[in-house]
C-alpha positions in Angstrom: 100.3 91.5 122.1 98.7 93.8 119.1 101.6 95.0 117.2 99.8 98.1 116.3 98.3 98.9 120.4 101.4 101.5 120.4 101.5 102.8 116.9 100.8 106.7 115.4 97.1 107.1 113.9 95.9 108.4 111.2 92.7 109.8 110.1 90.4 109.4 107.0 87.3 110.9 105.5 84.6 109.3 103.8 81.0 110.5 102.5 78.4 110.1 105.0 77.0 107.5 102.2 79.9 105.3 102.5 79.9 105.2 106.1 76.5 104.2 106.2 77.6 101.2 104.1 80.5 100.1 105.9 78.4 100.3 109.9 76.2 98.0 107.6 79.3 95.8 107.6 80.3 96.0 110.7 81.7 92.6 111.4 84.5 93.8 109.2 88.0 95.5 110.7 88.8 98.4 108.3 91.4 99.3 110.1 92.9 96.1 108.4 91.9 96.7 105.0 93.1 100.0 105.1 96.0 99.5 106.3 96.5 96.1 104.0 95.8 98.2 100.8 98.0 101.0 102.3 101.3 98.4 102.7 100.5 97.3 99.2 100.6 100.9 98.0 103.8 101.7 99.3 105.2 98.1 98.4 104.3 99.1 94.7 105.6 102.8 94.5 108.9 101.3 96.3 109.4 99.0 93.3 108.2 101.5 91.3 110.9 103.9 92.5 113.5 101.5 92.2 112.9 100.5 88.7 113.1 104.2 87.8 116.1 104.1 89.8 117.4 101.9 87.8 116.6 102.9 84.7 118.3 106.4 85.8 121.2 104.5 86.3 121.3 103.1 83.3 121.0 106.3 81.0 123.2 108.2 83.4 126.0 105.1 82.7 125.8 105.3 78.7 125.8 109.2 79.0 129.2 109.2 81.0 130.2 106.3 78.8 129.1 108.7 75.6 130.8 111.6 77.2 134.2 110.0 77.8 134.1 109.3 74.2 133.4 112.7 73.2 136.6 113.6 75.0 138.7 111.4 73.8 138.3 108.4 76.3 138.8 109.8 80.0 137.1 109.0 82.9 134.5 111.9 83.3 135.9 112.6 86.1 139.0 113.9 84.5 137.5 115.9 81.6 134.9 117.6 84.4 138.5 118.9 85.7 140.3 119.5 82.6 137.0 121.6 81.4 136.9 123.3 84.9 140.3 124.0 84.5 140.1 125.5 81.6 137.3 127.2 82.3 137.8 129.3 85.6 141.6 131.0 84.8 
């Protein structure tokens, strides 16, 4: 069974130029490319996203580590309190 008989559609423009070439090459499915170069898009942006991820991570981890040095070695968690405290009596 086609895995894609029961699947949403989408829709895509093209210059009447370009359309004319591709009925020229009609022996080819581009449904299939598109979608092909379509998973390979959102393969790339999602490792893409999750090096930047990463890398967030990463500077968000020395900044806590920075901050708990600034204030004398707590978990941030404890000097967010301590400076909450302080700062709503």
């Amino acid at each position: 069974m086609n895995k894609y008989l029961h699947v949403p559609t989408i829709t895509i423009r093209v210059d009447e130029q370009l359309k004319r070439k591709m009925d020229e090459l009609g022996y080819i499915n581009w449904s299939e490319i598109i979608r092909r170069k379509i998973e390979e898009v959102v393969e790339e942006e999602s490792r893409t996203r999750r090096k930047k991820d990463n890398r967030r991570i990463q500077e968000a981890s020395v900044k806590s580590h920075e901050f708990s040095l600034v204030y004398g070695g707590k978990r941030s968690e404890e000097s967010i309190r301590e400076w909450r405290d302080r700062n709503w009596q």
